[in-house]
Jmol script that loads the backbone (N, CA, C; Angstrom):
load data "model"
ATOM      1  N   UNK A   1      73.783 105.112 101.906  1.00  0.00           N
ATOM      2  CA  UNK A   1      74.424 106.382 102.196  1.00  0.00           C
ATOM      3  C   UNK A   1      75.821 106.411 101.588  1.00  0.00           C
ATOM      4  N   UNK A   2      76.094 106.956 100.991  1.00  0.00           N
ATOM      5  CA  UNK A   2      77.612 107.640 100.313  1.00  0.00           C
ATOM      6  C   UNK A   2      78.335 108.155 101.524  1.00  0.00           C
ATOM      7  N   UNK A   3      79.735 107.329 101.627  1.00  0.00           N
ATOM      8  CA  UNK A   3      80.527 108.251 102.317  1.00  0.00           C
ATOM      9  C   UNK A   3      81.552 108.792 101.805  1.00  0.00           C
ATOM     10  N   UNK A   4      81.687 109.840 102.428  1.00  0.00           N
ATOM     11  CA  UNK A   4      83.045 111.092 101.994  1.00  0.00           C
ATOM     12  C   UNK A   4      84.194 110.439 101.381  1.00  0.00           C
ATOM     13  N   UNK A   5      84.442 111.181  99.876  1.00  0.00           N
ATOM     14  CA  UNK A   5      86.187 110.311 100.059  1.00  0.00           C
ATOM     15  C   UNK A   5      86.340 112.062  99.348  1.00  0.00           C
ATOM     16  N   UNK A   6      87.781 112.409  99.735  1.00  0.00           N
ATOM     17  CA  UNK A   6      88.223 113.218  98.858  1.00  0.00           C
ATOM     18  C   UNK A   6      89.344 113.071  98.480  1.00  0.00           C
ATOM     19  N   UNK A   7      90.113 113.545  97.353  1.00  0.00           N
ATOM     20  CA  UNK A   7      91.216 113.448  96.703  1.00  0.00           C
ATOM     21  C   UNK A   7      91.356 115.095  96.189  1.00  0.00           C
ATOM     22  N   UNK A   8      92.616 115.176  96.657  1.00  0.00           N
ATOM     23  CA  UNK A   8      92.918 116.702  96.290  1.00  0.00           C
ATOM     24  C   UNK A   8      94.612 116.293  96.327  1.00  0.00           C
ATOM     25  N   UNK A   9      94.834 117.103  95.017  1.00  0.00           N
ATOM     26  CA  UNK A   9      95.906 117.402  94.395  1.00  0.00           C
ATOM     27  C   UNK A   9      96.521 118.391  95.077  1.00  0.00           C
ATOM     28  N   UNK A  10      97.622 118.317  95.451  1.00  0.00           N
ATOM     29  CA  UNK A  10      98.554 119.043  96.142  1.00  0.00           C
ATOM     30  C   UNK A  10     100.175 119.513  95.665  1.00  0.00           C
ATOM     31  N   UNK A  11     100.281 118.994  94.627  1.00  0.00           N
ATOM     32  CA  UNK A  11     101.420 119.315  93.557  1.00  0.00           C
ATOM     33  C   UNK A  11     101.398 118.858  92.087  1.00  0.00           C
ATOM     34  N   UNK A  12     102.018 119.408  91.203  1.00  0.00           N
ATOM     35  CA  UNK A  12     101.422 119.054  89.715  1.00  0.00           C
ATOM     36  C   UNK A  12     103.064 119.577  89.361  1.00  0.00           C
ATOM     37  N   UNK A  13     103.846 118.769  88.858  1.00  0.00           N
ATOM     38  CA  UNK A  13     104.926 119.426  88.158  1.00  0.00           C
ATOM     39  C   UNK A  13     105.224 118.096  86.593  1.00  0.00           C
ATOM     40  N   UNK A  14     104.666 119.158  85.456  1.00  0.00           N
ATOM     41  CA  UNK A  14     104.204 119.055  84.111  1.00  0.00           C
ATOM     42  C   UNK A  14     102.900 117.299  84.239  1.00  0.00           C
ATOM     43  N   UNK A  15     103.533 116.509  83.866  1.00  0.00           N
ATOM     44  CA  UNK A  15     102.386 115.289  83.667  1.00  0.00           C
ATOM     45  C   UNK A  15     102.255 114.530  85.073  1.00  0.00           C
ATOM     46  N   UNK A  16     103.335 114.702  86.063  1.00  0.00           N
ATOM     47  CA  UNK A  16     103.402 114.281  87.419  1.00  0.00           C
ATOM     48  C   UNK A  16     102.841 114.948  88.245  1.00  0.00           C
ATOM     49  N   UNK A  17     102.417 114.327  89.205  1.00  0.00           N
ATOM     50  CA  UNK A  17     101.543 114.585  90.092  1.00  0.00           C
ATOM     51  C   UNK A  17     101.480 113.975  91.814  1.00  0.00           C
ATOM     52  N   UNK A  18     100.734 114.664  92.619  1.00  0.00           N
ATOM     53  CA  UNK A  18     101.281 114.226  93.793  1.00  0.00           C
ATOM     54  C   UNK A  18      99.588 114.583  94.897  1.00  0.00           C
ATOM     55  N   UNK A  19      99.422 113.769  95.659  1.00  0.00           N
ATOM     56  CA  UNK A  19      98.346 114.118  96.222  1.00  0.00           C
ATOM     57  C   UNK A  19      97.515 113.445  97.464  1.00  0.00           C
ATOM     58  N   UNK A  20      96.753 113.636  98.140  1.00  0.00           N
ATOM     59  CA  UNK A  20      96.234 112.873  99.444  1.00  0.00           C
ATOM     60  C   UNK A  20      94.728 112.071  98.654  1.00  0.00           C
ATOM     61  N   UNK A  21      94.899 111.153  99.196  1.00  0.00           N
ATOM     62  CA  UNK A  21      92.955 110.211  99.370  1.00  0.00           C
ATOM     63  C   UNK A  21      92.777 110.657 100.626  1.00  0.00           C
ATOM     64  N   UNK A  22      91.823 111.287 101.286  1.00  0.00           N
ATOM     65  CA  UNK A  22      91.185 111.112 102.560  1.00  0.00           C
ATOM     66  C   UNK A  22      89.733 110.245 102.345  1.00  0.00           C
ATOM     67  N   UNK A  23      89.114 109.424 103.339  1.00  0.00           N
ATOM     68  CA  UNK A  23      88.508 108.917 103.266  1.00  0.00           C
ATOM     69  C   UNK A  23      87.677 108.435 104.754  1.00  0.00           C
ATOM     70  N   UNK A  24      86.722 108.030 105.588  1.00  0.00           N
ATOM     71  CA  UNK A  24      86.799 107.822 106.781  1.00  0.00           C
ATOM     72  C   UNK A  24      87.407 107.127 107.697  1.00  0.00           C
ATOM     73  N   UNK A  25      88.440 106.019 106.955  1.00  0.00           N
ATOM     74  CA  UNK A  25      89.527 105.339 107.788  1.00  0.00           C
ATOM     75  C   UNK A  25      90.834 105.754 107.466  1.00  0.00           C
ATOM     76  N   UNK A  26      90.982 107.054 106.972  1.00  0.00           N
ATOM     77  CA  UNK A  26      92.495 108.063 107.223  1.00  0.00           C
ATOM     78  C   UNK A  26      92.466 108.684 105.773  1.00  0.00           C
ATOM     79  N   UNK A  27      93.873 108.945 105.570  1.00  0.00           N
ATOM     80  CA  UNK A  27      94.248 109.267 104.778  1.00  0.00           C
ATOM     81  C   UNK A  27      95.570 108.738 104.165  1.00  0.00           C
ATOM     82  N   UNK A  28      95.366 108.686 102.386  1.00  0.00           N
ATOM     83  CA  UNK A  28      96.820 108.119 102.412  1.00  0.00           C
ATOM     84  C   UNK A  28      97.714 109.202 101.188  1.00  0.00           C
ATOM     85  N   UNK A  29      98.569 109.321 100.973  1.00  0.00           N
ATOM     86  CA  UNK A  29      99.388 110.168 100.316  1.00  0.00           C
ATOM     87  C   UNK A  29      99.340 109.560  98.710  1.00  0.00           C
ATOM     88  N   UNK A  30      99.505 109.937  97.973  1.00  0.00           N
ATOM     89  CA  UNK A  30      99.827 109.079  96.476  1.00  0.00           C
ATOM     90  C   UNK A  30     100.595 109.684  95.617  1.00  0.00           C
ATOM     91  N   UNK A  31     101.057 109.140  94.227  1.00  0.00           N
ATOM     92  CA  UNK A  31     102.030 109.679  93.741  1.00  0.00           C
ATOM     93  C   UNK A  31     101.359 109.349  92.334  1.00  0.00           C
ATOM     94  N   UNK A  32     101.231 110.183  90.967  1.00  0.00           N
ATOM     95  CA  UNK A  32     100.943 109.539  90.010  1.00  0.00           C
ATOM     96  C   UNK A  32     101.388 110.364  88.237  1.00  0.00           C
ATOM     97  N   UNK A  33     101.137 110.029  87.577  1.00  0.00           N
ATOM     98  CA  UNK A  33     101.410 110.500  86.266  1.00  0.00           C
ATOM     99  C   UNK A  33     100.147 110.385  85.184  1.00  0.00           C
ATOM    100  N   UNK A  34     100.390 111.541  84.659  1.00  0.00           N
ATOM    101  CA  UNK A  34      99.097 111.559  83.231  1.00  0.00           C
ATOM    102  C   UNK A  34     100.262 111.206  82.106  1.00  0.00           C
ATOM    103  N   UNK A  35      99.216 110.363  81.550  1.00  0.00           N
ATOM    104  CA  UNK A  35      99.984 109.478  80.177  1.00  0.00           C
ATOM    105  C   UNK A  35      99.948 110.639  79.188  1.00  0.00           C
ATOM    106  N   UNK A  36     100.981 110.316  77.856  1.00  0.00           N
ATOM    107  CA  UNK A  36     100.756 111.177  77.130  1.00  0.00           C
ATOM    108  C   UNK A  36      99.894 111.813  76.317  1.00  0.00           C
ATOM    109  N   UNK A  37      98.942 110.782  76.038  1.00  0.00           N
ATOM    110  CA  UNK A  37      97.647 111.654  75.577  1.00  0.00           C
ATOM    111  C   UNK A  37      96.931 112.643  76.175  1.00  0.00           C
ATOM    112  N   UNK A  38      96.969 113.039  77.502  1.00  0.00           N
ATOM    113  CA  UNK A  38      96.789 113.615  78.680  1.00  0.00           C
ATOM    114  C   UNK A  38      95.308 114.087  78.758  1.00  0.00           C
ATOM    115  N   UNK A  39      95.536 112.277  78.780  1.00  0.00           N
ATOM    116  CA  UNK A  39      93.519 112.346  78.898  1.00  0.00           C
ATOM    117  C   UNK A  39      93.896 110.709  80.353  1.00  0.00           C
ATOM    118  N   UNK A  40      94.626 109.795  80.278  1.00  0.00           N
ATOM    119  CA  UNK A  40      94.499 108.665  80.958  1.00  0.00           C
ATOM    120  C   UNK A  40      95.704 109.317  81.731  1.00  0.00           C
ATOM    121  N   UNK A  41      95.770 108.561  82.815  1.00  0.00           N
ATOM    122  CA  UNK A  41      96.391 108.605  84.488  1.00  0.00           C
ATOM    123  C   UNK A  41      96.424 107.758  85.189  1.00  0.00           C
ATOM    124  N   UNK A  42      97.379 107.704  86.052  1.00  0.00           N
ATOM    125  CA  UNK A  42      97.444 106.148  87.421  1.00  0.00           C
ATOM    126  C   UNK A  42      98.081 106.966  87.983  1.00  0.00           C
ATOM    127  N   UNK A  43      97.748 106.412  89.425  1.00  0.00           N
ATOM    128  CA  UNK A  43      98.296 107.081  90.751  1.00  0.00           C
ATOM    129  C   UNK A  43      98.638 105.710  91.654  1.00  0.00           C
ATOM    130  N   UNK A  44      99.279 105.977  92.496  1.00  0.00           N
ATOM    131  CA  UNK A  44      99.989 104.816  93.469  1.00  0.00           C
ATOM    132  C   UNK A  44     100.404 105.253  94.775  1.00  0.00           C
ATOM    133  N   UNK A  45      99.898 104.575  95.802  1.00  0.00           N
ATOM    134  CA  UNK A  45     100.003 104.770  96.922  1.00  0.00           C
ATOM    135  C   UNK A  45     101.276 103.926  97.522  1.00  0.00           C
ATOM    136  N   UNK A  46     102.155 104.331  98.483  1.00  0.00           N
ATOM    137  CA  UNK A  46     103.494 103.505  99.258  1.00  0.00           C
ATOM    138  C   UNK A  46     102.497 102.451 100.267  1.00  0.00           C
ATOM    139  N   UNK A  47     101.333 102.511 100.577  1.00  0.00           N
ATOM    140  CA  UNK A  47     100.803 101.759 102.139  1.00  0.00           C
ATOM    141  C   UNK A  47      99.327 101.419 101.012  1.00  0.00           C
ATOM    142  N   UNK A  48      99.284 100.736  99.994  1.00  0.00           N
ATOM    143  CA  UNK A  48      98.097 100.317  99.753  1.00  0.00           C
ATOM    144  C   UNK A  48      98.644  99.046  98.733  1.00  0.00           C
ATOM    145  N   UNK A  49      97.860  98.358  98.853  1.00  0.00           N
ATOM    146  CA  UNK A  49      98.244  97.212  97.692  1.00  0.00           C
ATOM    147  C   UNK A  49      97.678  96.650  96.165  1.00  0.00           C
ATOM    148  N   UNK A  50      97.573  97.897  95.669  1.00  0.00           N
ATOM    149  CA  UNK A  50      96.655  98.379  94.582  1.00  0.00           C
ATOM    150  C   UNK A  50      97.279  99.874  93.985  1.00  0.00           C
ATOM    151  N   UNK A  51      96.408 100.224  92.469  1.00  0.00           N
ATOM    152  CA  UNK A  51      96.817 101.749  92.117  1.00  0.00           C
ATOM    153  C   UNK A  51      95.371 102.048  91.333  1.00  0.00           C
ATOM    154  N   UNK A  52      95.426 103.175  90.975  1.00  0.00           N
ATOM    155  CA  UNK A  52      94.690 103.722  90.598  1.00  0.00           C
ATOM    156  C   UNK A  52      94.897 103.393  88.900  1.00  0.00           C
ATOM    157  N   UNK A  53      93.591 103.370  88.230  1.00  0.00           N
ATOM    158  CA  UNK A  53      93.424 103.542  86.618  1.00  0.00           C
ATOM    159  C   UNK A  53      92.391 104.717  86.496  1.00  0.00           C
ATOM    160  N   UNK A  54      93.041 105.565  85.638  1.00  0.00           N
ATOM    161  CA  UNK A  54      91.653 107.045  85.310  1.00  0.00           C
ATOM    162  C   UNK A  54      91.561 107.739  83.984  1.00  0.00           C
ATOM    163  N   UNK A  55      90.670 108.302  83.844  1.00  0.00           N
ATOM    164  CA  UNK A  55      90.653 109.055  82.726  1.00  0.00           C
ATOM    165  C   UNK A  55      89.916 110.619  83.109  1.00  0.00           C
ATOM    166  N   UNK A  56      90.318 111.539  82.571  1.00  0.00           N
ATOM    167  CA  UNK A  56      89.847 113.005  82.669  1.00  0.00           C
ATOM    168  C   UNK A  56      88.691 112.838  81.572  1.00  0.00           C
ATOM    169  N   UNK A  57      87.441 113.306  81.818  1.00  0.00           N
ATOM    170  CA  UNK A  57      86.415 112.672  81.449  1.00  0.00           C
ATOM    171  C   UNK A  57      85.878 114.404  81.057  1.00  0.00           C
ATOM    172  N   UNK A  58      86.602 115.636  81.980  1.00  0.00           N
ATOM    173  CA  UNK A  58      86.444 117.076  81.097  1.00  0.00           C
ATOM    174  C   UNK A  58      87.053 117.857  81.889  1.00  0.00           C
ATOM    175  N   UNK A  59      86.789 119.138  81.788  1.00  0.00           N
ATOM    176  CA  UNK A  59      87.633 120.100  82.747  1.00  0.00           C
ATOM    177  C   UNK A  59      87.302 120.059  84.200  1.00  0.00           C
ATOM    178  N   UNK A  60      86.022 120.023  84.776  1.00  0.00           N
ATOM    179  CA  UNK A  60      86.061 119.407  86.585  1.00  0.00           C
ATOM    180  C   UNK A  60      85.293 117.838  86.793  1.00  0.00           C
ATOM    181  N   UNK A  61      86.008 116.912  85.778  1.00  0.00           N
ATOM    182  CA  UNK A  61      85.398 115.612  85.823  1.00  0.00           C
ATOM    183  C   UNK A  61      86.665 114.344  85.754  1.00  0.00           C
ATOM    184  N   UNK A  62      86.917 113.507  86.353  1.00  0.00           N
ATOM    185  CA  UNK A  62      87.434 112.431  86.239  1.00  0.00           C
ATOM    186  C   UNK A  62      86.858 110.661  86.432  1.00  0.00           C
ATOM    187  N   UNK A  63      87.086 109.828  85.818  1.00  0.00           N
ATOM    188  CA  UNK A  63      86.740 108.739  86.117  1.00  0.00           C
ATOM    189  C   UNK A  63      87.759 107.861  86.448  1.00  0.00           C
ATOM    190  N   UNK A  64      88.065 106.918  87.714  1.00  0.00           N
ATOM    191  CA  UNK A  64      88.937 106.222  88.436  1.00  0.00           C
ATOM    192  C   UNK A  64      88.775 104.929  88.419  1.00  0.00           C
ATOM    193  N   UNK A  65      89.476 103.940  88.494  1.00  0.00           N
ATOM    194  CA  UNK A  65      89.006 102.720  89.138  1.00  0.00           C
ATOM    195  C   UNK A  65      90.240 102.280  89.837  1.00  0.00           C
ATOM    196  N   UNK A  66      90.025 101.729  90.959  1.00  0.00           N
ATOM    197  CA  UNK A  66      91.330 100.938  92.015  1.00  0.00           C
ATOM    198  C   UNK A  66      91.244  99.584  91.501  1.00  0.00           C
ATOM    199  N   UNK A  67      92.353  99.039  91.484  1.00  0.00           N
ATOM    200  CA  UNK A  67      92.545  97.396  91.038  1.00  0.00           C
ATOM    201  C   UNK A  67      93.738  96.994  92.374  1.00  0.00           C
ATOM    202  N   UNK A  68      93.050  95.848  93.018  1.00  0.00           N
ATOM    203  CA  UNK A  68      93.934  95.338  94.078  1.00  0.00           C
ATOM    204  C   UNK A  68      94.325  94.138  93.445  1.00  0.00           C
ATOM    205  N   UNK A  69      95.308  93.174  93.322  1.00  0.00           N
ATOM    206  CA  UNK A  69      95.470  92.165  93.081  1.00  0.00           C
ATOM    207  C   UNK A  69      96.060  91.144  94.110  1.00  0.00           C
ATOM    208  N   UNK A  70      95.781  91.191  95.097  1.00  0.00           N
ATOM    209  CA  UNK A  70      96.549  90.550  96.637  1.00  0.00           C
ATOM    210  C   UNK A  70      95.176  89.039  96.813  1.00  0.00           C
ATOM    211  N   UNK A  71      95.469  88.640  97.747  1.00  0.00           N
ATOM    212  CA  UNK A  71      94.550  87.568  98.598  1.00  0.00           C
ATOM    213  C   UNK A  71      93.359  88.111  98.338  1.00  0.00           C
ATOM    214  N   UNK A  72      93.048  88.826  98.772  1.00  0.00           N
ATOM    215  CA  UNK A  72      91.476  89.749  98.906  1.00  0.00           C
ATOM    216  C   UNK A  72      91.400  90.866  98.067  1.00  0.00           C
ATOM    217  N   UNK A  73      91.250  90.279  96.600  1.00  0.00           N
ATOM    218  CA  UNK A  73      91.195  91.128  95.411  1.00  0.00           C
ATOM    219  C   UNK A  73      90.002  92.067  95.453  1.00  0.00           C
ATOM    220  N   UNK A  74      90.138  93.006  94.849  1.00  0.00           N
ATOM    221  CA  UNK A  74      88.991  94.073  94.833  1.00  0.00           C
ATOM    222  C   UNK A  74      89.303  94.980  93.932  1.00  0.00           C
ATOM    223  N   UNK A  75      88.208  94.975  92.989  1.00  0.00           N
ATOM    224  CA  UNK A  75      87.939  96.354  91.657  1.00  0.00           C
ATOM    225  C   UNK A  75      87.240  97.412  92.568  1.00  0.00           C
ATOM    226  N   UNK A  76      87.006  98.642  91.871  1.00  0.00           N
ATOM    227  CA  UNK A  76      85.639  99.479  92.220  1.00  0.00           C
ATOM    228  C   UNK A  76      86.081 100.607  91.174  1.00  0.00           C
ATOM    229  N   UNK A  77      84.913 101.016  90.621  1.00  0.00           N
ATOM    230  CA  UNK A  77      85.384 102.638  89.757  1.00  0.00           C
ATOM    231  C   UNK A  77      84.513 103.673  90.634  1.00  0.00           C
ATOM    232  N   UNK A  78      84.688 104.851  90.152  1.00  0.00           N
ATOM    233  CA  UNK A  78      83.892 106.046  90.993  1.00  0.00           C
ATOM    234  C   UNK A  78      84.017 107.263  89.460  1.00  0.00           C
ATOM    235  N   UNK A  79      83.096 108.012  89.832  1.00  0.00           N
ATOM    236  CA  UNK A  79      83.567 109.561  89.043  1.00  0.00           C
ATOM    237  C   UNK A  79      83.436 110.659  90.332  1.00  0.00           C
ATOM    238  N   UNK A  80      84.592 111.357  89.892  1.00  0.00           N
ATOM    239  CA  UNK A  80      84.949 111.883  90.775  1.00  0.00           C
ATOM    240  C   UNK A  80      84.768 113.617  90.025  1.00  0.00           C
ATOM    241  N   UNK A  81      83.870 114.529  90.792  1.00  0.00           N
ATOM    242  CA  UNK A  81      83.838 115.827  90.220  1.00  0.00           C
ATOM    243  C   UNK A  81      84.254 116.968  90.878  1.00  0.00           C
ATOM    244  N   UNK A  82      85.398 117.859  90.564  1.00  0.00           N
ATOM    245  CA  UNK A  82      85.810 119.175  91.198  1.00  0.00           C
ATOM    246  C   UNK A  82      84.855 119.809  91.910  1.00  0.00           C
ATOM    247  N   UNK A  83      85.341 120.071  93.374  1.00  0.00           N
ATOM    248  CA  UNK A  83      84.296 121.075  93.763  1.00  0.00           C
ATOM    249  C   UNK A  83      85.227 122.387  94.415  1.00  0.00           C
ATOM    250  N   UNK A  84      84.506 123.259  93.663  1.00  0.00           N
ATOM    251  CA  UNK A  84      84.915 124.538  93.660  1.00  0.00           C
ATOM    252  C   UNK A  84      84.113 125.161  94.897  1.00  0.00           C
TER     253      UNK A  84
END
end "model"
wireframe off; spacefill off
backbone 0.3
color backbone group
């Protein structure tokens, strides 16, 4: 079974960016930037010990991956698609 995560953008000022993860054990706030090709992106959370790596993959498509590097390392990617 797939559970819920959402990510919604909540401010955009030019390549910066600002936004919530909700997920079933809360929610966390993040902060991030599109690189200049403005196709790749990272986002970063203040309460997580990891960031985001992504790419805009088309107009309602992105691909993510989290990289933790602590004691209890952990990858994972996802694609993530706009829902209107």
């Amino acid at each position: 079974m797939l559970v819920p995560k959402i990510v919604t953008i909540t401010e955009q000022q030019d390549r910066r960016f600002r936004g919530t993860f909700s997920y079933p054990d809360g929610t966390k706030n993040f902060f991030g930037v599109i690189y200049p090709d403005n196709k790749s992106f990272t986002w970063v959370s203040s309460n997580s010990h990891g960031f985001n790596h992504g790419r805009i993959l088309g107009k309602d498509k992105i691909g993510a991956c989290y990289v933790e590097t602590w004691e209890q390392a952990t990858v994972g990617c996802a694609t993530l698609e706009r829902q209107k």
